[in-house]
N, C-alpha and C positions, 0 to 999 in steps of 0.2 A: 617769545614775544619780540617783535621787531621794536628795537629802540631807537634807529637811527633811517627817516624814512629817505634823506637825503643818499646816501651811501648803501642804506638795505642790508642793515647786520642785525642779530638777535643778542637779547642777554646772554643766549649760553655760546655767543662764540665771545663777550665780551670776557666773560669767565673762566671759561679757557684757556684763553692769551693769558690774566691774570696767574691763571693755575700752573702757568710753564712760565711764570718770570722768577727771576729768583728777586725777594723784595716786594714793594708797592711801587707799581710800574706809573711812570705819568699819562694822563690822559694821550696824549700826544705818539707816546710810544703803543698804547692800545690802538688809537686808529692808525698810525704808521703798519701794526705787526698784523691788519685789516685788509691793509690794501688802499688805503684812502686816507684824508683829512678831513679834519671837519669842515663841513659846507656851510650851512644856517645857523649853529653853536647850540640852537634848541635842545639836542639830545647829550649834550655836557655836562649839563648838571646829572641827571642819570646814569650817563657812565662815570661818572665820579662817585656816585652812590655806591653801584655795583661794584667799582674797585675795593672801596670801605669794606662793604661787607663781605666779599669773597676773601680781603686782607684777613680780617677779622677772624674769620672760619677756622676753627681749631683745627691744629695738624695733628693726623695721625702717627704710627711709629715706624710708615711706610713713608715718611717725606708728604702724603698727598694731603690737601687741604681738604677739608670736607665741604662739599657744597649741595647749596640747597636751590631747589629751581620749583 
């Protein structure tokens, strides 16, 4: 689903970026690691969701976080 209509990114590339950070990455570093900044702030709150819960995602014994889409 596109979350951000300004820049034109989906959840699952916001999760990804999330999936290769080591830690809880700040908003700011998700759209930097994008290719862009935020334009309108509308889709903020969202990626801030998406980071929670992708953080959140139990890790496996392979390092990878499990995510769910």
């Amino acid at each position: 689903m596109i979350v951000c209509s300004c820049n034109v990114f989906s959840d699952a590339e916001i999760r990804t970026v999330v999936a290769n950070c080591a830690g809880r990455p700040r908003t700011s570093r998700v759209y930097a690691s994008l290719g862009c900044a935020a334009q309108c702030g509308r889709c903020a709150h969202t990626v801030n969701a998406i980071i929670d819960e992708t953080c959140a995602a139990p890790v496996s014994r392979t390092g990878a976080r499990s995510i769910k889409h």
